[in-house]
N, C-alpha and C positions, 0 to 999 in steps of 0.2 A: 254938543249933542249931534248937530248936521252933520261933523268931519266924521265922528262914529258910525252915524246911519251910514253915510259915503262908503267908508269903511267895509264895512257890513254886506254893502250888495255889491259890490267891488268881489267881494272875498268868494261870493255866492256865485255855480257856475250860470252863465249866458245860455239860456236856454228858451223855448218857446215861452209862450205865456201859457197855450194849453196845459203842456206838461206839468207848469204849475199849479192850473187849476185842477187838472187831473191829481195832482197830490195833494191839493185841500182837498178834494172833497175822498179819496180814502182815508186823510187823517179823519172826516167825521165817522166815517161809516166806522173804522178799525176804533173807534171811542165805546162805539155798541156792542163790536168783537170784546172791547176790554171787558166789559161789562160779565158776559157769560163764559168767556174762555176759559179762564183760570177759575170760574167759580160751579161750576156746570157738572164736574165730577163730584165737589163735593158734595153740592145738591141732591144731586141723585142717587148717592150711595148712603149718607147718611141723616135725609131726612123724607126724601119718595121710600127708603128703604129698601133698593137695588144692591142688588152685590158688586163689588167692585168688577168683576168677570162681566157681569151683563152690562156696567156702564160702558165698560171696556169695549165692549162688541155693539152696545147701539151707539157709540159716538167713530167707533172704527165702522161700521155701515155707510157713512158719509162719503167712506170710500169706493165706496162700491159705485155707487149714483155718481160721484163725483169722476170717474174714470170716462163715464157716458158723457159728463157735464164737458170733461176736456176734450173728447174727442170730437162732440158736438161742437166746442168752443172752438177749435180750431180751424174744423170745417167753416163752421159760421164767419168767422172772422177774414178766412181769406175768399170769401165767396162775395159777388158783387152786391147780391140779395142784401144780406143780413150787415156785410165789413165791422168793423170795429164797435161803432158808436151804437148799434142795435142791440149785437150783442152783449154790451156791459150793460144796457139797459131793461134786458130779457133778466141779465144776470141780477140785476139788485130787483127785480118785484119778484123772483120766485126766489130768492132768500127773505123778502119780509114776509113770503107766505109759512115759511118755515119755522122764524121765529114766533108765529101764531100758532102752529100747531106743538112747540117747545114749552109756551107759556102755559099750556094744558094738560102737559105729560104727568099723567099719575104710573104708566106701566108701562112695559119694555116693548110691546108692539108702536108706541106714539112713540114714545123719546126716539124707535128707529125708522119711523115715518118721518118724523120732522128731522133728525139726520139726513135722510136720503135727500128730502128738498133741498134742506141748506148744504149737502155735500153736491147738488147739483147745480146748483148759484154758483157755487165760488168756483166747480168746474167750469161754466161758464167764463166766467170770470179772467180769470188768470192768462188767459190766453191771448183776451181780447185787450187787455191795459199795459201788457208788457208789448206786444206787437205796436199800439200806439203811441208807448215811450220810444221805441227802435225808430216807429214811423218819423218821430219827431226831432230826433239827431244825429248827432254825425258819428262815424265809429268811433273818435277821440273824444265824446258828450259823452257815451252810452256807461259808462262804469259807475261817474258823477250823476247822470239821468237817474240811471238805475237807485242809486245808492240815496236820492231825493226823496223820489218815491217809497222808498223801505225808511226814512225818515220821518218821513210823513204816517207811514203806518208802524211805528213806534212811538212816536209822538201821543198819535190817535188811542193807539192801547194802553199807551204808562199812561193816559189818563182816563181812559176808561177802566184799567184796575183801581185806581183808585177813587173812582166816585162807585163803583161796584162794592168794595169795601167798604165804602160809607156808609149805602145803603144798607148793606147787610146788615153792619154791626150793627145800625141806628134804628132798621124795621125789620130784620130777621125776615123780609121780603124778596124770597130768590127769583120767584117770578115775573117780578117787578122788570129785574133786568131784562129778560127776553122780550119785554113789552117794548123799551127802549135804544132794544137791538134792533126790530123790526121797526122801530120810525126813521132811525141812523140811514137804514139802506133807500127808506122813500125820499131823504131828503139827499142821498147819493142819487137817486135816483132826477131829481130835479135838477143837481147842478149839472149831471149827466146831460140832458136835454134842452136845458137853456144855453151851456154854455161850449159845450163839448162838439165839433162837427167831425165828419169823418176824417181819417185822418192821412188814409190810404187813398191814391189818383189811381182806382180802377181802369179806367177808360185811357191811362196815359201808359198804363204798362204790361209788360207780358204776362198773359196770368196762365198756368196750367189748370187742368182739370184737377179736380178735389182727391179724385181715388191716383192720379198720378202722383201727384204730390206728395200724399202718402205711402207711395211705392215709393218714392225719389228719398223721401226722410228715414223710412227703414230699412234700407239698402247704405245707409250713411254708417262706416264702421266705427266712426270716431264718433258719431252721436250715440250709437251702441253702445260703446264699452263708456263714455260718460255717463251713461244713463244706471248703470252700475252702482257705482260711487254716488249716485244725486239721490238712490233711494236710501241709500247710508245716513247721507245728512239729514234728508227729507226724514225720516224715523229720529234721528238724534231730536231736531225741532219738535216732534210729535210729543217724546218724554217728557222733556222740558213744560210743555203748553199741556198734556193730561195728566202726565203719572207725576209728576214730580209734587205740583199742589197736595192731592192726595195723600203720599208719603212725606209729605212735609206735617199734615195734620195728623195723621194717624202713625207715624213710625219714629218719628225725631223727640229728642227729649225737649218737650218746650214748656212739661207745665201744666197743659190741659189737660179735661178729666179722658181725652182720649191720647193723652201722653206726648200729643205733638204740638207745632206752632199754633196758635190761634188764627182762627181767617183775617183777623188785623196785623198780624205778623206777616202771615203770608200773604197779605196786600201788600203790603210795605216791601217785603223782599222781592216781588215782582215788579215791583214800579222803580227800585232801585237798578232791578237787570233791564228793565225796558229802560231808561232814563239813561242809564251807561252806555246804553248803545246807542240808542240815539243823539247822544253828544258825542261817540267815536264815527257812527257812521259814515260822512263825508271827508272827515280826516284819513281815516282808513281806506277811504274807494282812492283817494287820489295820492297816497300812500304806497297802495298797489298796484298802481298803473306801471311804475317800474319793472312790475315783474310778469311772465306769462302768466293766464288764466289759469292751468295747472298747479304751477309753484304756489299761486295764491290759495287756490284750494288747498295744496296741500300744507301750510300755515295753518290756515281752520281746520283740518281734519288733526292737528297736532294741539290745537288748544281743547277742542270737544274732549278729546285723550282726558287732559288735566284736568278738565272741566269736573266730567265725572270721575274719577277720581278722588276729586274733591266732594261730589255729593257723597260719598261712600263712607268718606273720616267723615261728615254732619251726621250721619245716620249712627253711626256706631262710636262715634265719642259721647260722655257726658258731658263734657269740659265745653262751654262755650259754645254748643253746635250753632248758635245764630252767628257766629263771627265766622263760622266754619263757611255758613250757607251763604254769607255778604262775597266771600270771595270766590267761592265759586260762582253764585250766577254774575258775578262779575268777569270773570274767565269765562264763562258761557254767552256773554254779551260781547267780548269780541271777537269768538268764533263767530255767533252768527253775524254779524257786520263784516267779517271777514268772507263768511263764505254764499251772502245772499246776491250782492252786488256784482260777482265776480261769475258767478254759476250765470245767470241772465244772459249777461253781456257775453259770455263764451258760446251759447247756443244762438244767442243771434248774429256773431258774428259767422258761423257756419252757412246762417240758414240763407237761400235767395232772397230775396225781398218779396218776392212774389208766395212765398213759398215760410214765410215770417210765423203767421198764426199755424202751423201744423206742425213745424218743429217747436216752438213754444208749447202748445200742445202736449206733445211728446215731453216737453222738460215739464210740464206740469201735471203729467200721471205719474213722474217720482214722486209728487206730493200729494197726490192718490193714495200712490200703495205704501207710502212712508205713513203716514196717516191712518194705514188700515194698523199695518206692523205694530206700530208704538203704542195705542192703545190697548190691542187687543194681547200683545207681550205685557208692557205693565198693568193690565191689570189683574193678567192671572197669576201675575209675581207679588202684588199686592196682597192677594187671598191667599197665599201659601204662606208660611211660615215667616218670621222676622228675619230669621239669615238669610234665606231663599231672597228676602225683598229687600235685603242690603246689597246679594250679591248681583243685583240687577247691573248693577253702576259699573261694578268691575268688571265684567261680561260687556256690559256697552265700548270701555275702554279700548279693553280687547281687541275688540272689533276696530277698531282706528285703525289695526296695522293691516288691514286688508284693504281699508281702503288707501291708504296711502302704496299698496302696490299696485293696484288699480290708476289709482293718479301718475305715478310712476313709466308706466306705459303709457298711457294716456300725452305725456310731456316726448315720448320718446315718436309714438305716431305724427303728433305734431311737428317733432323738427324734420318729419322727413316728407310731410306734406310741404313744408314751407321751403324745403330746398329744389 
């Protein structure tokens, strides 16, 4: 049993210990994500009594607050004031104020109040926990770094759908989860503060001014045309985590008296796609290391392709569409393993170090505006007609080849920066 533990952290990469505790404590907090993510549309379309259009548009709202959350986050993070450790801790109390105003949503002016907060938290957020992963290793750590951390909030969520599932089936209690969303982020909140120090040497290194900075990053042609293709993905992730639940309950042959999977079903099939990637995640970051940052994207931008594809035959076969949906979000769990790790570590190997949290920043308004896209597209694909909400998928598909020309260039700027 010792030679296996040996084994075990042997195999595991060498890295801080912060970065560790950094990825416990997202694994907690993404257990309270699990909780409300994938159950949060159905909630509110088929028992608050919202249309699918308006969930659509108050949980894409999140984007709106959230583009302020990043750009704030950004500033904050590379500024001496606020750095790293402030910010993620600004970031978890005004998401547990959000999910207190979530827990109380009867109508579409709250559900998009308490979007705005929580879409202003995790802007917050993202800026400041990926600049402190960069902070904390080496360029030849950061894919493995990265790919921990997106472990850890995999982890966090495939078990947070499934005690969200539990609960549901067991107290038909949706609000329940938002109550346990907002403790998740107090007790991130705490390991934040006990255990987490800054992680950026202010004082040791060159730092520009904040509005410089921000000229220096979008004056960046290759962070530009990246930025292209990240809102592709960033919308692909979106369907997946809003519209997909939804059309799985209401569009797929499962059974129900609304003709689709049950919310036990569709626990199950989310914890299976969260659980598969989080057992590829670190085999795949270091997998990838082989190849450029480009090439690796575009591998994920060529499963997403298949992925939906595959949601397309679940929707429109009657033959087995659960086997249908098993292998597709299973296809869709190694694109994103494929393309979470690899998107990160490419904007920070660009960005100065000085200069970290504002190109981070900028990579995490793709997940702003991908965030706005996907909800507010699937859900007015949802209210229209069954073909119209089948043909979602192939349309998404579609779309792969634009960004793989995108990526294409992208790989080609690249070899001639680096000659």
């Amino acid at each position: 049993m010792k030679s296996l533990l040996t084994k075990l952290f042997s195999w595991l990469p060498q890295l801080s210990y912060q970065v560790w505790i950094l990825a416990g404590g997202r694994l907690l907090s993404q257990v309270g994500n699990g909780f409300t993510l994938f159950y949060a549309p159905i909630f509110f379309v088929n028992q608050v009594g919202l249309s699918a259009t308006a969930v659509g548009i108050g949980l894409g709202s999140g984007s709106v607050s959230g583009v302020v959350g990043r750009f704030l986050g950004g500033s904050f993070t590379d500024s001496k004031f606020w750095g790293r450790r402030r910010t993620l801790l600004l970031s978890a109390a005004v998401s547990a104020v959000a999910d207190v105003v979530l827990a109380q949503t009867y109508n579409l002016p709250t559900l998009i109040v308490g979007n705005l907060l929580m879409g202003l938290g995790i802007g917050l957020y993202w800026p400041a926990t990926e600049a402190a992963v960069a902070d904390l290793t080496t360029i030849e750590q950061r894919n493995e770094a990265f790919a921990i951390t997106r472990l850890a909030d995999n982890i966090g969520l495939g078990f947070g759908v499934v005690l969200g599932g539990l609960i549901v089936s067991t107290t038909g209690n949706y609000r329940l989860l938002f109550v346990i969303d907002g403790i998740s982020f107090l007790v991130f909140f705490g390991i934040i503060y006990a255990a987490i120090g800054e992680t950026y040497a202010f004082d040791q290194q060159p730092h520009k001014r904040i509005a410089r900075g921000w000229a220096v990053a979008l004056r960046d042609r290759y962070l530009m045309v990246y930025v292209l293709v990240n809102i592709l993905f960033t919308t692909y992730l979106a369907q997946v985590n809003s519209t997909m639940p939804l059309y799985f309950n209401n569009f797929v042959s499962g059974g129900t008296a609304q003709g689709g999977f049950s919310p036990r079903i569709i626990s199950g099939l989310f914890t299976w796609h969260i659980v598969f990637a989080a057992l590829l995640q670190l085999p795949i970051a270091r997998w990838l290391n082989r190849f450029s940052r480009p090439h690796a994207l575009m591998l994920s931008m060529v499963l997403w392709g298949c992925g939906f594809v595959l949601i397309w035959v679940t929707g429109v076969t009657a033959t087995n569409p659960l086997v249908w949906a098993i292998v597709a979000l299973g296809v869709l769990a190694i694109a994103t393993v494929s393309y979470t790790p690899s998107a990160s570590a490419l904007v920070v190997d660009l960005a100065p170090s000085s200069l970290r949290g504002v190109y981070l920043s900028i990579n995490s308004q793709c997940w702003a505006i991908g965030y706005f896209i996907g909800p507010t597209l699937g859900g007015w694909a949802l209210d229209q007609s069954r073909s119209i909400a089948n043909s979602l998928w192939l349309a998404l598909a579609l779309s792969v080849t634009i960004g793989l020309g995108i990526l294409q260039y992208l790989e080609r700027i690249r070899t001639k920066r680096d000659v």
